[in-house]
Each structure stands twice: as C-alpha cells, then as structure tokens.
C-alpha positions as a Markdown table, in Angstrom:
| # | Residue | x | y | z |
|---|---|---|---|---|
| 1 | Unk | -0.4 | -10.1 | -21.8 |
| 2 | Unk | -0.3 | -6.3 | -21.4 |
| 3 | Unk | -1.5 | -6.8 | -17.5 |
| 4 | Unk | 0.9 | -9.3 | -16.5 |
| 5 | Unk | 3.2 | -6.2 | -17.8 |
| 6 | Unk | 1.4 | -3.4 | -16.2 |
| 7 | Unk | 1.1 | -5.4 | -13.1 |
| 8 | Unk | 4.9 | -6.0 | -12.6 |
| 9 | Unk | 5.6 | -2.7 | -13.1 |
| 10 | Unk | 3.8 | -1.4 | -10.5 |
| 11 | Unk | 4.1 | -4.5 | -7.5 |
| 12 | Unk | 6.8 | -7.3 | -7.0 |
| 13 | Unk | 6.9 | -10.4 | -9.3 |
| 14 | Unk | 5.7 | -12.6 | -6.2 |
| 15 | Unk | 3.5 | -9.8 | -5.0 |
| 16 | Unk | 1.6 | -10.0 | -8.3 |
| 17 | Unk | 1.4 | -13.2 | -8.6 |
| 18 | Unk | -0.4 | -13.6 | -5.1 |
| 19 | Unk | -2.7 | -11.1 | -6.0 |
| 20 | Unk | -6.3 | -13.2 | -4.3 |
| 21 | Unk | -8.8 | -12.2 | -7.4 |
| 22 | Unk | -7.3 | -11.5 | -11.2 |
| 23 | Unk | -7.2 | -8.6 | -13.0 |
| 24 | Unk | -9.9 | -7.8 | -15.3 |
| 25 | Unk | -8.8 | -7.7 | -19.1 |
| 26 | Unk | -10.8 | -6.6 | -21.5 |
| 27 | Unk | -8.0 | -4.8 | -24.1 |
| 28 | Unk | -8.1 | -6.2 | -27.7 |
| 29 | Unk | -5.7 | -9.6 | -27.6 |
| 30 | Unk | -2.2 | -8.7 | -28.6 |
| 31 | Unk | -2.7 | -4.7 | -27.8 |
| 32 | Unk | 0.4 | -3.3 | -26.0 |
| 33 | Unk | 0.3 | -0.9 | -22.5 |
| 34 | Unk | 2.8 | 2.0 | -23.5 |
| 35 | Unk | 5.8 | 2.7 | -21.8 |
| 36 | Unk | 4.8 | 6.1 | -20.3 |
| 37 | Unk | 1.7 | 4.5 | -19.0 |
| 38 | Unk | 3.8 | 1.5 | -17.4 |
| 39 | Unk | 6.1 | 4.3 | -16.0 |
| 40 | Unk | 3.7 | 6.6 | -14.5 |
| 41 | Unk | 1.9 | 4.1 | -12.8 |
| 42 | Unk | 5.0 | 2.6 | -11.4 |
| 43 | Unk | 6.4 | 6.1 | -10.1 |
| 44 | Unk | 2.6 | 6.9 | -8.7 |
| 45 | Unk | 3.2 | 3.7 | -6.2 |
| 46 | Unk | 6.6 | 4.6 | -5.7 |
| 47 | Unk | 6.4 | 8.1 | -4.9 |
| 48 | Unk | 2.5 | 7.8 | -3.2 |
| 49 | Unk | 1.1 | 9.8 | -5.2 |
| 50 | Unk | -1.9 | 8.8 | -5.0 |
| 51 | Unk | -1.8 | 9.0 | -1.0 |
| 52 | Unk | -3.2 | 5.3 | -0.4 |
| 53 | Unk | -6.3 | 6.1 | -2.7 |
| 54 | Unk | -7.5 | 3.5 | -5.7 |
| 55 | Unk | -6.2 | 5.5 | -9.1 |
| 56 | Unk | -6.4 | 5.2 | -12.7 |
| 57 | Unk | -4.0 | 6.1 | -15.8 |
| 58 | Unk | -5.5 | 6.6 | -18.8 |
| 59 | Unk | -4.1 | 6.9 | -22.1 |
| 60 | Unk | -6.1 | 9.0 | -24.9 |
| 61 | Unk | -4.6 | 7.8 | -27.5 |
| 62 | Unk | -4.3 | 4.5 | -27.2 |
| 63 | Unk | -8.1 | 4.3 | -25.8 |
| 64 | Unk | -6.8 | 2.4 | -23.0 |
| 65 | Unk | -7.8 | 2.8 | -18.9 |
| 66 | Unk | -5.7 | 0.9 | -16.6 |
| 67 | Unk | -7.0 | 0.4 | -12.9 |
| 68 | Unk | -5.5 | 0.4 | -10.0 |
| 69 | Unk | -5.8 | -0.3 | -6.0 |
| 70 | Unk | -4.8 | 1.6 | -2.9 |
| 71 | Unk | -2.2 | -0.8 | -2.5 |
| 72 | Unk | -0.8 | -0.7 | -6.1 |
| 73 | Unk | -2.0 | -3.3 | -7.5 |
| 74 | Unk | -4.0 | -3.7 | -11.4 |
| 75 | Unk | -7.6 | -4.4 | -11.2 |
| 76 | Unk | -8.4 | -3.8 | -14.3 |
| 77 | Unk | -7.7 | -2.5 | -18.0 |
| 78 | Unk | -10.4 | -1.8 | -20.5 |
| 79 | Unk | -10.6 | 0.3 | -24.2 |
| 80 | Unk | -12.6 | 3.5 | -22.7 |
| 81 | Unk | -14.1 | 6.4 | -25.4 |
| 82 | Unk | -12.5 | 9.8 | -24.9 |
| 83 | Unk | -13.8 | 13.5 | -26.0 |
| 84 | Unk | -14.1 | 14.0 | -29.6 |
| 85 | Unk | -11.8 | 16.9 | -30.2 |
| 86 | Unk | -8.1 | 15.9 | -29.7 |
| 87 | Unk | -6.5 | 18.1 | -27.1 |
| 88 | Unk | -5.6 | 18.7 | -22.8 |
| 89 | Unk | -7.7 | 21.9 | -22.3 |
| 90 | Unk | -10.9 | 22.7 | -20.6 |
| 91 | Unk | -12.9 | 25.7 | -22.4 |
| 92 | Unk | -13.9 | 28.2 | -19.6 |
| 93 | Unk | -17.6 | 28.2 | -18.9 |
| 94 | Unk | -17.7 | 24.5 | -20.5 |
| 95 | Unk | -19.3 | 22.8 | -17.1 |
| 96 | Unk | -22.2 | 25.6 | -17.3 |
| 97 | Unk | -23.1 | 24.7 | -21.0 |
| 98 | Unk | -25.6 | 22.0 | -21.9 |
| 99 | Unk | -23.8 | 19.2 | -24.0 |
| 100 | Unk | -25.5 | 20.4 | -27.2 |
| 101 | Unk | -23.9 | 24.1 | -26.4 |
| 102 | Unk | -20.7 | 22.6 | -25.7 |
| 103 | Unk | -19.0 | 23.4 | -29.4 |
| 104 | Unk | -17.0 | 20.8 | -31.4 |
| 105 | Unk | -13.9 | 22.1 | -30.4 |
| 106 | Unk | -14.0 | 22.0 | -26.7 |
| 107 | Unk | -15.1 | 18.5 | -26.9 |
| 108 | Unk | -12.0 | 17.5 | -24.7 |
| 109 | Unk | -11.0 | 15.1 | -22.0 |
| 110 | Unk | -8.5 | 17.2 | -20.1 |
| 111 | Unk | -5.2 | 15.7 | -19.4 |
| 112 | Unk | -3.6 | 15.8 | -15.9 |
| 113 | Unk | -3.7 | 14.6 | -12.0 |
| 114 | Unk | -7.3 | 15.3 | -10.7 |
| 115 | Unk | -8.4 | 13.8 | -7.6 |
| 116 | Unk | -12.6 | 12.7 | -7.8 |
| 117 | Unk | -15.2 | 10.6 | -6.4 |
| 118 | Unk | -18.6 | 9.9 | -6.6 |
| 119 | Unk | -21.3 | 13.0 | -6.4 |
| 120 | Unk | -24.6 | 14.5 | -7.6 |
| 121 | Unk | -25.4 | 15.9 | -11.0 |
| 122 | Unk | -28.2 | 17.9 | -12.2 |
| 123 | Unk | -28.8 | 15.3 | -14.9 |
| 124 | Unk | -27.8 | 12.2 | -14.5 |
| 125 | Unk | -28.1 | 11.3 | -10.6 |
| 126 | Unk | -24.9 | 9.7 | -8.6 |
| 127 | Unk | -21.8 | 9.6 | -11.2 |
| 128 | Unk | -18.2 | 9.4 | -10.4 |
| 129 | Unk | -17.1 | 12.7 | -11.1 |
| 130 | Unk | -13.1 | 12.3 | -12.5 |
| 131 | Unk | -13.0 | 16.9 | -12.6 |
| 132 | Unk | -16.0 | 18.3 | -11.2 |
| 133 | Unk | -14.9 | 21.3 | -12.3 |
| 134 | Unk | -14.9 | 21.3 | -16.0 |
| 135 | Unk | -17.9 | 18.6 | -15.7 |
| 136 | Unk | -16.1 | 15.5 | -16.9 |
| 137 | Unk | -17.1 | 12.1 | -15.2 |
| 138 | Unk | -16.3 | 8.7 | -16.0 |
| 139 | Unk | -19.4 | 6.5 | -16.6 |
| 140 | Unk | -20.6 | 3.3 | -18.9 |
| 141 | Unk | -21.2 | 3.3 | -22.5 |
| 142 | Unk | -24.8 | 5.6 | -23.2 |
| 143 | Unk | -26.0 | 8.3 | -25.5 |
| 144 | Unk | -27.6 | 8.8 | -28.9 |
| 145 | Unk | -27.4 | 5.3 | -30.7 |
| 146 | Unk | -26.4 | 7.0 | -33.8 |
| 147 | Unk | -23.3 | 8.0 | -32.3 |
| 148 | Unk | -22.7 | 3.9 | -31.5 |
| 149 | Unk | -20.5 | 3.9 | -28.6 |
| 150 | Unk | -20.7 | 0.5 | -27.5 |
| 151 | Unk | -19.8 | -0.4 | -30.8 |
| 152 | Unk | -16.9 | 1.4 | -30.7 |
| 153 | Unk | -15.6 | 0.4 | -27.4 |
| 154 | Unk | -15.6 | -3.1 | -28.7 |
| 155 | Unk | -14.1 | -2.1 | -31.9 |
| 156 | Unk | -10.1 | -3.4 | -31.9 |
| 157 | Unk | -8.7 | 0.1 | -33.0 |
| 158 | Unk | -8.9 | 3.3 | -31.3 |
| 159 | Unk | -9.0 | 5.3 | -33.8 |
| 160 | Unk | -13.2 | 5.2 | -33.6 |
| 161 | Unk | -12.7 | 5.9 | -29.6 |
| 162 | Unk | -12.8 | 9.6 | -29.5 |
| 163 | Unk | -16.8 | 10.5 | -30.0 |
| 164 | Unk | -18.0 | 12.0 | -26.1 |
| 165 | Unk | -18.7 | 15.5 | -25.0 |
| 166 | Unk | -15.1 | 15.0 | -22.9 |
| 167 | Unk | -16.6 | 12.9 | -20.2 |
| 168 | Unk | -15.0 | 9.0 | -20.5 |
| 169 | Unk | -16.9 | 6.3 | -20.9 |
| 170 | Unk | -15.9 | 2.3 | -20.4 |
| 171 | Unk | -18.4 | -1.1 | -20.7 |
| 172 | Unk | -21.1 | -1.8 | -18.2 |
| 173 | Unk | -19.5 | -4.7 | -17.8 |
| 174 | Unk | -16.0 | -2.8 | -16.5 |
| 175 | Unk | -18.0 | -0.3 | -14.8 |
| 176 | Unk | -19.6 | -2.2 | -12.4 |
| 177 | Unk | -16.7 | -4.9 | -11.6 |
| 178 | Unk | -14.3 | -2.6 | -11.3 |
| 179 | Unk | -14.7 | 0.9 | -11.5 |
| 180 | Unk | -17.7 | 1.2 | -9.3 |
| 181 | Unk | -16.3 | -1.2 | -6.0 |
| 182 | Unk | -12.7 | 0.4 | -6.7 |
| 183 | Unk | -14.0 | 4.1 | -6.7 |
| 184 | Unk | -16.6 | 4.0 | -4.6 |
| 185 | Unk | -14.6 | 5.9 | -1.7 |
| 186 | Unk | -12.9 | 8.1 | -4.3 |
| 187 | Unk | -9.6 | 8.3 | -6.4 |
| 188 | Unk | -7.0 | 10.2 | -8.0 |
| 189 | Unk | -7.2 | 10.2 | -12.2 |
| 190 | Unk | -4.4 | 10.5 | -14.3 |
| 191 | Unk | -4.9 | 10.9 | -18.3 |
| 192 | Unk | -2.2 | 11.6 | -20.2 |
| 193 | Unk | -2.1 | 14.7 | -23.0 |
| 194 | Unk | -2.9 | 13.9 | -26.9 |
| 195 | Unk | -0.1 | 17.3 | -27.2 |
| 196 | Unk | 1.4 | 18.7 | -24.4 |
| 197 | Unk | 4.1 | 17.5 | -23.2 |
| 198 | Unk | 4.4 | 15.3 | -20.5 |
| 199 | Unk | 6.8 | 17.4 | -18.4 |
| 200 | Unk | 4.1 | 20.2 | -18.4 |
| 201 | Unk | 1.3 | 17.8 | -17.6 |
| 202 | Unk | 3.2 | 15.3 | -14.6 |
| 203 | Unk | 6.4 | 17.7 | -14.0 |
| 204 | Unk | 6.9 | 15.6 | -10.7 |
| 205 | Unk | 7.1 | 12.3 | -13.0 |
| 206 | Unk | 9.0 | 13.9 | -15.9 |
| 207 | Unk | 11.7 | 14.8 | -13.1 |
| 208 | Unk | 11.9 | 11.4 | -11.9 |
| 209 | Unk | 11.6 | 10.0 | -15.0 |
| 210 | Unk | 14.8 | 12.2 | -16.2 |
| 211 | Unk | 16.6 | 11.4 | -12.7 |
| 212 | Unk | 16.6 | 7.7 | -13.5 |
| 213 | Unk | 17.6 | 7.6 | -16.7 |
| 214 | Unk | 20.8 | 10.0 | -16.1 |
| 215 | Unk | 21.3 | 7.4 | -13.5 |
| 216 | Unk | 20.9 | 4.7 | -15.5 |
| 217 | Unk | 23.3 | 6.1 | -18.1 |
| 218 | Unk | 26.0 | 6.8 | -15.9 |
| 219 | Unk | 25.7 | 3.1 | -14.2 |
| 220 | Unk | 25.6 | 1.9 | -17.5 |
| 221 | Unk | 29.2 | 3.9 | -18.9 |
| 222 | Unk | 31.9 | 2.3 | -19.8 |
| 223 | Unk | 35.1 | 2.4 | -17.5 |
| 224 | Unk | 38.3 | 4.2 | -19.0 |
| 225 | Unk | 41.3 | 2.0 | -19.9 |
C-alpha cells in the first residue's frame, strides 16, 4: 500500500509497525506515493524541519496529501483538490480580492515550506490557515455544486482535482479524523511546485537530496583492478 511505503520512509520498520492507531487511507487502491514525496518527508524527520510540529507534504499533481505527526509518523493520506490554474506563484494583492475577483490565472496553490495554524477569517469563521498571507487555507470539500468537488475528490484520477480558488480542500471525513486533531496546535505545510524546480522551492532538501546520492554513487563504484 502506498502508506505502508510512506510510513517506512519516514520511521523504523518496527517503529511503524507499533504505531498504537493506523493510518488513515483514503488514496484510490493501487495509486503510488512519488518518490520526491517519500524523500521530502523522510529528510523533514531527519533534518527537523518541521521543529517537533505535526506537518504535511502535498503533492499537486498527483492530488495527493500525506499527514504527518510531531514524531514522524503517517496519519493519514487522502486525494485533496488544488487551485485551478497550474503553477507556484501568489499574485500580489490576491488575499485582498474577493474569490470572484480573483482572476483565472492566479487561481494557484503556492508551492513551498509555510508554517500555519488555525485563525479567524472574515468569511468563513475558524479555518486552518496553510499561508495566511496570500489567503490560502486548507479545509473540507464546499462550494458551488456545479463546480462538484466532492465528486471529484472521490474521482480515481487527478486530473479533475484542480477546480479551487488556490485554497485546498480534502473529505469531511479526512478533515475531521485527521487534519483537524493533528493541526489543531499548528503545522508546517509543504506542497510541492507543478513547474519550478524543486531546488528553488526546498534548496535545503535538494542539497541533501544531491549529498546522498553523490554518496551513494561513490559507495556504490567499482574498485580498480
């Protein structure tokens, strides 16, 4: 399963495996954690990143939110709906602009590291704000029914996953088991770029990333004869 994978990426085999409540899983059956995903996550434990908080790694592309404890280990993975417009940028201004002002281009979930928790809104009451600055929170499925975002989220593909105004959205269901209890104190947010690259968005895990596989490669060499 793509949890067991994520999991022992991040803790021990017999650390996992003594974990005292099981991940949730509610990816399509048979859909694969990427690599970078896997990666990051491990090197956010092993460097302490995150500082002791709860974070999460999300992957816009694949539709795909993995969930993660203070001490490392998964608590969850779920499909999650992204901003329409493909790209990493925040338009200037957008957090000041009502979502009908906000224009089709500019529609983005951000990539980076941002560091949130839960706060006011004007609109919307107590939401877990993932950038307060550019106005993007993470929060269950809603909106116009047209649009059909729980449909989506249940949808096997992820191709139909980008349709919000940039904030992220994930099932009642996964909001309340696990984002909710796991954020309630705060957390750092890592979502990975649709198209810049991932030394300009993580340079610290890019670095490391590079580091160990030099390594690697030299370990691996064969000896002269």
């Amino acid at each position: 399963m793509a949890l067991a994978f994520a999991s022992f990426s991040v803790a021990s085999a017999e650390d996992a495996a003594a974990q005292p409540v099981a991940a949730v899983d509610q990816l399509p059956p048979g859909q694969d954690v990427s690599d970078t995903v896997i990666e990051l996550a491990g090197w956010v434990v092993a460097a302490n990143d995150s500082q002791g908080y709860p974070f999460a790694v999300m992957d816009k592309a694949a539709a795909q939110i993995l969930v993660f404890g203070g001490d490392g280990r998964l608590r969850g993975a779920a499909p999650g709906l992204f901003g329409s417009a493909v790209g990493d940028h925040t338009a200037p201004g957008i957090a000041g602009l009502a979502l009908r002002e906000i224009p089709g281009r500019d529609r983005t979930t951000p990539a980076g590291r941002f560091v949130g928790g839960y706060g006011p809104s004007i609109d919307a009451g107590r939401v877990l704000w993932v950038d307060y600055d550019s106005a993007v929170s993470l929060h269950p499925t809603a909106g116009v029914p047209a649009e059909r975002r729980a449909e989506r989220l249940a949808s096997p593909s992820p191709d139909d996953n980008r349709v919000t105004h940039g904030c992220i959205n994930v099932s009642p269901e996964f909001y309340e088991q696990v984002i909710r209890p796991t954020f309630e104190r705060g957390g750092v947010f890592y979502i990975l770029p649709d198209a810049a690259p991932i030394a300009e968005t993580f340079p610290e895990f890019a670095q490391s990333r590079a580091t160990t596989q030099r390594d690697n490669g030299r370990r691996a060499r064969p000896a002269r004869h």
